[in-house]
C-alpha positions, 0 to 999 in steps of 0.5 A: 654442188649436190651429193652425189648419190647412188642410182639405187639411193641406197649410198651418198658418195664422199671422196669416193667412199660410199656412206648409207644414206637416210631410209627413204621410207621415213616420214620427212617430219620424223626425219627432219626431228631426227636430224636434228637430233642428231646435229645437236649431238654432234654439237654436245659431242663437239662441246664436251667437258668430259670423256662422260659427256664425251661419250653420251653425245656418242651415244645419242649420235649413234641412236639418231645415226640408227633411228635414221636408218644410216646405221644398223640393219640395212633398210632394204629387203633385197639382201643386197649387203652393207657396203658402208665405208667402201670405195665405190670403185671396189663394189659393184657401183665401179662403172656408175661411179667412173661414169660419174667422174669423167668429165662430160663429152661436149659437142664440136663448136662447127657442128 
């Protein structure tokens, strides 16, 4: 099933929770890399020995986290705020993401 993601492409919807997606403006080259960067610090981070390694994985996932644009300042430019971490029910995306989960109006079989 694909992520459900706001009309605006701004948030990627998980368990009702809206997270920044990637900036769109990015190259899919750089972007690529930088996924991958960021999987493989997820992986350190995941592996660490110690709270030293621990936290230099931190540290690379969040420079990728940020060069991605999932992080930091917003990538838009209409000064629409950050609404990371709410529930979309809560915001402004209330209707879009109610709409997105009631189930879909079938037609009657005699019709």
């Amino acid at each position: 099933m694909a992520p459900l993601i706001t009309p605006d492409g701004r948030y990627l919807v998980v368990r009702g929770r809206l997270w920044r997606c990637s900036d769109p403006s990015l190259p899919e080259e750089r972007r690529q890399e930088l996924v991958r960067e960021l999987m493989a610090a997820r992986r350190q981070k995941r592996d660490a020995a110690g709270d030293a390694e621990r936290e230099e994985a931190r540290q690379r996932v969040d420079r990728a986290k940020r060069a991605l644009g999932e992080r930091g300042p917003v990538w838009w430019d209409d000064g629409a705020p950050d609404l990371t971490r709410h529930l979309a029910r809560t915001t402004g995306y209330a209707d879009w993401f109610a709409a997105q989960e009631s189930p879909a109006q079938e037609p009657p079989l005699d019709e």
